[in-house]
C-alpha positions as CSV (number, residue, x, y, z in Angstrom):
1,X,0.0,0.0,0.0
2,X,1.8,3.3,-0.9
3,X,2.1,5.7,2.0
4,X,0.2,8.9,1.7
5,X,3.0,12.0,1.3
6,X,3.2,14.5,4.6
7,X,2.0,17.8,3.9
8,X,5.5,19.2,3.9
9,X,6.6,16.6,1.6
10,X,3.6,17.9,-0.5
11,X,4.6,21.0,-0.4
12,X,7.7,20.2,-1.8
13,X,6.7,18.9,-4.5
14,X,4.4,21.4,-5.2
15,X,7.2,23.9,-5.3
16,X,8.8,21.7,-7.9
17,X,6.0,22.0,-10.1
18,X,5.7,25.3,-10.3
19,X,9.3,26.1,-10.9
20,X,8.4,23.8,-14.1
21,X,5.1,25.4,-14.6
22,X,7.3,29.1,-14.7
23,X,10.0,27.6,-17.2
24,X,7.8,26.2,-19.4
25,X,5.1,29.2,-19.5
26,X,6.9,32.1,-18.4
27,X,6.3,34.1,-15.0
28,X,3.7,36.1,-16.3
29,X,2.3,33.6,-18.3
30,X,1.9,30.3,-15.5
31,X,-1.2,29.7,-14.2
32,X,-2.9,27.4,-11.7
33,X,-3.8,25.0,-14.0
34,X,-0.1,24.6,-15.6
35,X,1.1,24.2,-12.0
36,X,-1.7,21.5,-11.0
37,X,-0.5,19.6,-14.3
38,X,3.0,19.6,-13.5
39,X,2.2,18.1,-10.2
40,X,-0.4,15.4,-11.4
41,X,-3.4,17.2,-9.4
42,X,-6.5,19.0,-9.8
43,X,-6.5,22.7,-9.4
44,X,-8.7,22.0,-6.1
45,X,-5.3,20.3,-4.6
46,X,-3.0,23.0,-5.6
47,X,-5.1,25.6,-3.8
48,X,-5.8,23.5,-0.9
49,X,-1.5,23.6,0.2
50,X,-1.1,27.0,-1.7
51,X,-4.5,29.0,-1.5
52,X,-2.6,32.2,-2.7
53,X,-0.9,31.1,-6.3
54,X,1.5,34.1,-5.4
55,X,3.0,32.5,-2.5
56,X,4.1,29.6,-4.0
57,X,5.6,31.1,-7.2
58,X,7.5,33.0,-4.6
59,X,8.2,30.2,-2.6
60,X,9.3,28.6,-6.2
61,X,11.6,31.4,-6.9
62,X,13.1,31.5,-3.4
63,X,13.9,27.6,-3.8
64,X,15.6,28.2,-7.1
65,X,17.8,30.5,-5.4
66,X,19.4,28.6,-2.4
67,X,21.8,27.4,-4.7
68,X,23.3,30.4,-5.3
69,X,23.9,31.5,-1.8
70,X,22.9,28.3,0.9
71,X,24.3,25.3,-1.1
72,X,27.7,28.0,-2.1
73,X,28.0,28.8,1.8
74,X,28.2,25.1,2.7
75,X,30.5,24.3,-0.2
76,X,32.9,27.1,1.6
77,X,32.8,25.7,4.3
78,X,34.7,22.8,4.2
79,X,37.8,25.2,2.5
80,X,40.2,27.3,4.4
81,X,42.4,29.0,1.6
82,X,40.9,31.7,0.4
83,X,42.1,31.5,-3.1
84,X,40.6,27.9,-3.5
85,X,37.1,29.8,-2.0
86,X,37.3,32.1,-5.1
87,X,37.8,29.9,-7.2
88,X,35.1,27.4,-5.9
89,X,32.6,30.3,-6.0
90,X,32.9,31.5,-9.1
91,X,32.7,27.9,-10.7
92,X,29.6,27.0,-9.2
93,X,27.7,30.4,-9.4
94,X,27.8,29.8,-13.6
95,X,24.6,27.0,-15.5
96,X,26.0,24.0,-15.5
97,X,24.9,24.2,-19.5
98,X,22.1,26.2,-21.5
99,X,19.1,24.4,-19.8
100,X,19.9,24.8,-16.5
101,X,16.6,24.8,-14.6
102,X,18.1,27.2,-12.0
103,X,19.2,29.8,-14.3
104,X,16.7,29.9,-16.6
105,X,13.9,30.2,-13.3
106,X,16.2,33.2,-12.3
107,X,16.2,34.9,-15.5
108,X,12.5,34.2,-15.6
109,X,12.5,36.3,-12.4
110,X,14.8,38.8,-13.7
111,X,12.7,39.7,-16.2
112,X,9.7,40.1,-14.4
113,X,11.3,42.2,-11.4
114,X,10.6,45.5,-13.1
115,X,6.9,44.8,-12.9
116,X,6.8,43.0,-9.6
117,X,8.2,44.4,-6.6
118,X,8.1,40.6,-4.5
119,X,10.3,39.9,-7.5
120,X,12.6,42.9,-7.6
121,X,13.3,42.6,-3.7
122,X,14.1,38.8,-3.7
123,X,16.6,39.3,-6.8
124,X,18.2,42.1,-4.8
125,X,18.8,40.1,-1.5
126,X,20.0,37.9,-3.8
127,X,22.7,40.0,-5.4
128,X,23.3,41.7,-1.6
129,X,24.0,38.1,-0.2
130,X,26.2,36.8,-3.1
131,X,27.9,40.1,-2.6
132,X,28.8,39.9,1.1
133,X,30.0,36.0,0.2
134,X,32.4,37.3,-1.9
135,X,33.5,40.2,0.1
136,X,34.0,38.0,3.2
137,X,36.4,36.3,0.9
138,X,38.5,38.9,-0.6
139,X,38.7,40.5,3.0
140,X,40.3,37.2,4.5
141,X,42.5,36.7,1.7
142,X,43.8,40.1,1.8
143,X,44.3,40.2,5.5
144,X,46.3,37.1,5.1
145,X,48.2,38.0,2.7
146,X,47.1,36.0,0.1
147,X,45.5,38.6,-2.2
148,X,46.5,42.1,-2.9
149,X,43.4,43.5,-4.1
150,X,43.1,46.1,-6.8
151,X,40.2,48.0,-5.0
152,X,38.3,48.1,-2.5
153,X,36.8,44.7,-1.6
154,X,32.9,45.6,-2.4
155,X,33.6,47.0,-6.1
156,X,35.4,43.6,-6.8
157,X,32.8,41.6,-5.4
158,X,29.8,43.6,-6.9
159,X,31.9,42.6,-10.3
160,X,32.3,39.2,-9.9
161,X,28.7,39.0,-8.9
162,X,27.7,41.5,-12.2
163,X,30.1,38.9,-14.3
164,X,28.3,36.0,-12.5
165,X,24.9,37.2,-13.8
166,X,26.4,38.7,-17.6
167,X,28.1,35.2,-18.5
168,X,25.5,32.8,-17.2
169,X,22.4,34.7,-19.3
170,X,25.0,34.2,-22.5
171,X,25.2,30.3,-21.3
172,X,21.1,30.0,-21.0
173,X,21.1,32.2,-24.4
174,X,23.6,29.7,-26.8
175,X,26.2,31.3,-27.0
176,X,28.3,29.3,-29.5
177,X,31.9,30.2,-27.6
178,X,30.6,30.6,-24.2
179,X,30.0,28.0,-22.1
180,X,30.5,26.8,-18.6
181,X,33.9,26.3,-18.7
182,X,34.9,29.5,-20.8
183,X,32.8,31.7,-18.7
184,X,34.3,30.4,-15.8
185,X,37.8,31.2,-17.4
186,X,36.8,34.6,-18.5
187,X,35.7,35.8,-14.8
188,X,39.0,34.0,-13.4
189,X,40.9,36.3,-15.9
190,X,39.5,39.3,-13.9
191,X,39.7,37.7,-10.0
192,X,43.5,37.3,-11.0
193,X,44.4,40.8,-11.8
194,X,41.5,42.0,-9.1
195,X,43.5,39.9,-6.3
196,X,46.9,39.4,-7.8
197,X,46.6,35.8,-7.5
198,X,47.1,33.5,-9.4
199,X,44.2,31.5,-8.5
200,X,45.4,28.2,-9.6
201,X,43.4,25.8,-8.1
């Protein structure tokens, strides 16, 4: 007999369907009915977990994020040179290829923010967080020793993070000569001269 799913789990899954829902039909574009198909349930269902269809595209949009901050931070963790940090964070902030569900939810948001506010404020935390990662970085390395930074510590990081965002749309867009591994070289190039290290890890 298959055991009933907990509310949470539920909820979960729900949150899965409509980052789908948004990919496939756009932010402004998904509905409650594109959500409830992605999940295998009637409309009735979705609105009994998620009576608000707001919430849980935000709470879909939120989820997409964590990667990009959460799952980074725990990555860091287990590092101590800051040079190794750098170059772990820039690697994993880029889509692992054009369809990267992630990236293409964020750009999704992206292009809505302008016209929702909910939208607007989470991409900003977003880039704010993602900047303070990389600034707690550069400061460690540079009072260490281990990078001699070019200028102040929040003007490098706000470029990495700008870099981040410029080089992953070009992955999600086909960019015949930019992928993964080239945009990850590209924003290297500048973390080198920005910290005068050579980063080779």
């Amino acid at each position: 007999m298959a055991q009933r799913k907990s509310r949470s789990d539920r909820r979960i899954d729900l949150i899965e369907a409509a980052r789908r829902a948004i990919i496939r039909h756009g932010i402004d574009g998904v509905q409650l009915s594109h959500v409830a198909e992605e999940a295998g349930l009637t409309s009735g269902a979705v609105l009994y977990h998620y009576p608000d269809l707001s919430e849980l595209l935000v709470e879909a949009q939120h989820a997409g994020m964590e990667r990009f901050y959460e799952q980074r931070l725990r990555q860091l963790a287990a590092l101590t040179d800051p040079a190794a940090k750098l170059v772990v964070t820039i690697r994993s902030g880029l889509p692992t290829g054009p369809l990267d569900p992630d990236v293409r939810l964020l750009n999704e948001l992206g292009g809505a923010a302008g016209r929702n506010r909910v939208y607007g404020v989470l991409l900003t935390s977003l880039y704010d967080r993602q900047v303070s990662m990389y600034q707690a970085i550069l400061d460690t390395g540079a009072a260490l020793g281990v990078f001699r930074l070019s200028a102040d510590s929040a003007t490098i990081a706000r470029n990495l993070v700008a870099l981040e965002d410029a080089y992953g749309y070009r992955i999600t867009a086909r960019h015949p000569v930019i992928g993964p591994a080239e945009a990850a070289e590209l924003i290297l190039s500048y973390a080198r001269v920005a910290t005068g290290n050579d980063l080779a890890h």
